[in-house]
N, C-alpha and C positions, 0 to 999 in steps of 0.2 A: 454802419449801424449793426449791432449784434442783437441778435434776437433768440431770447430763449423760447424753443418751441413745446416747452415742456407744460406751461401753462401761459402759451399762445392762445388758447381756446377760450379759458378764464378771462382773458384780458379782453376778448372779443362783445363778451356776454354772451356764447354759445356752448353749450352741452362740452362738458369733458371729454376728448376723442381719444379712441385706442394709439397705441403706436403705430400700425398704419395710416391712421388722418394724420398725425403727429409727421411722420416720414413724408407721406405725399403734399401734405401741404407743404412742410419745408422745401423739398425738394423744386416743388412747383416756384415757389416764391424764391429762392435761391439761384434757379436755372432760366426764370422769367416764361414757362413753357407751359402750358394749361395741365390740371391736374389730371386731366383726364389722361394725356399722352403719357404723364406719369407712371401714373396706375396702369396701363397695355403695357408699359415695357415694362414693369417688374412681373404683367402676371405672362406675357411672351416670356421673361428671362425664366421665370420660374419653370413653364415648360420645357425649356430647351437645355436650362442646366442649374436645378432645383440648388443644389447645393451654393452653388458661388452667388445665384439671386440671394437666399438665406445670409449668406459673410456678406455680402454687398447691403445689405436691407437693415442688418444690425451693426454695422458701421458707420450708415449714413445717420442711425438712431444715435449712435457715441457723438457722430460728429455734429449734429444738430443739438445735441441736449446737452454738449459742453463748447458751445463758441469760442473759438480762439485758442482751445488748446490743441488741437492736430495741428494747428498753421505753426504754434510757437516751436512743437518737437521741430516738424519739418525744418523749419527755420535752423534751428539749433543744429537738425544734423548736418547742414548745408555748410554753416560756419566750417563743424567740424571738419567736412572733407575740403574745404576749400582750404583749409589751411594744413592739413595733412597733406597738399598739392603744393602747397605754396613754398611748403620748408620742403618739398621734393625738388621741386622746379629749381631751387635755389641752390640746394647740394648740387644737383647738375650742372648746372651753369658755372660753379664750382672749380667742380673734377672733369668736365666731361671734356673732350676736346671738339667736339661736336659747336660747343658754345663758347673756344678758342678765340678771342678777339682775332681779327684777321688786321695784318699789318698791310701798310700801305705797296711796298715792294715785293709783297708773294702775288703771283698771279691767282685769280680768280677770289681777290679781295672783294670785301662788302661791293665795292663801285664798280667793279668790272661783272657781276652775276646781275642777268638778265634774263629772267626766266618767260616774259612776250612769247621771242620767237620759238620755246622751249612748249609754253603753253599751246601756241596757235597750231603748232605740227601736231599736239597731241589730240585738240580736238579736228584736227582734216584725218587724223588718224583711227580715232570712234565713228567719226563720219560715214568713212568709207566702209568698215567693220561692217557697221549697221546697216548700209547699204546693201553688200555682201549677204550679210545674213538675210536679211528681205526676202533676196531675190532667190537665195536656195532654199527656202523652206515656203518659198509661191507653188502652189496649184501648177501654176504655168512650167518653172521649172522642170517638175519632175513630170510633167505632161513632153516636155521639151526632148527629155531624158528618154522615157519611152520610147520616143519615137527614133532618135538617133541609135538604139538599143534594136532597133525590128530593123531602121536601113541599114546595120549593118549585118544584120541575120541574113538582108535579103541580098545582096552582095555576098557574102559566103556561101550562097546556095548555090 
């Protein structure tokens, strides 16, 4: 259901409201989130970065007071690039030797690539990484470090 918030108010029986009631109510009713939360975050955003609150505020007014038409562009440019991919994808697969059918007699055909055991080594491989890293940038580490740093001073003395 689309709903025009422009004489949302009208349709109510209540007093005509500026475009901030217009915004916050949309927004509220839109987001399902009380008006109030509304209203603190645009008057926090407007503190923290006046300008982009301002594009943000008169955006949500375009997109409230014309239903369905940002969803339809959206839409349309989505088409576009998907299909600007799709005739990509296709030339490639093409020309490319990457997307080379593979015959039954060259090794490492469709049936013979198994990437499992190729997968499983790679994460015991992040694992350990992560591990590694852990332990050298611990407290303890370079507490560890110190101290093999001074018994060796104190053996050269």
């Amino acid at each position: 259901m689309t709903r025009n918030y422009r004489n949302d108010h009208q349709d109510q029986g209540v007093k005509q409201g500026g475009m901030f009631s217009r915004v916050t109510h949309g927004l509220a009713d839109k987001s399902g989130l009380p008006r109030k939360y509304i209203i603190a975050g645009l008057v926090i955003g407007a503190i923290l970065n006046f300008s982009l609150t301002v594009i943000v505020f008169f955006g949500t007014l375009y997109w409230l007071n014309h239903p369905g038409k940002l969803e339809r562009k959206v839409d349309k440019m989505k088409s576009k690039v998907r299909n600007i991919f799709s005739s990509d994808d296709a030339y490639q697969r093409q020309y490319s030797p990457a997307y080379a059918s593979p015959t039954a007699d060259m090794p490492g055909s469709a049936e013979d690539v198994d990437f499992s055991d190729l997968k499983r080594q790679f994460q015991d491989l992040e694992r350990r990484a992560s591990d590694m890293e852990e332990k050298v940038t611990s407290d303890e580490y370079k507490l560890n470090s110190e101290f093999r740093k001074m018994d060796k001073s104190d053996k050269g003395v």
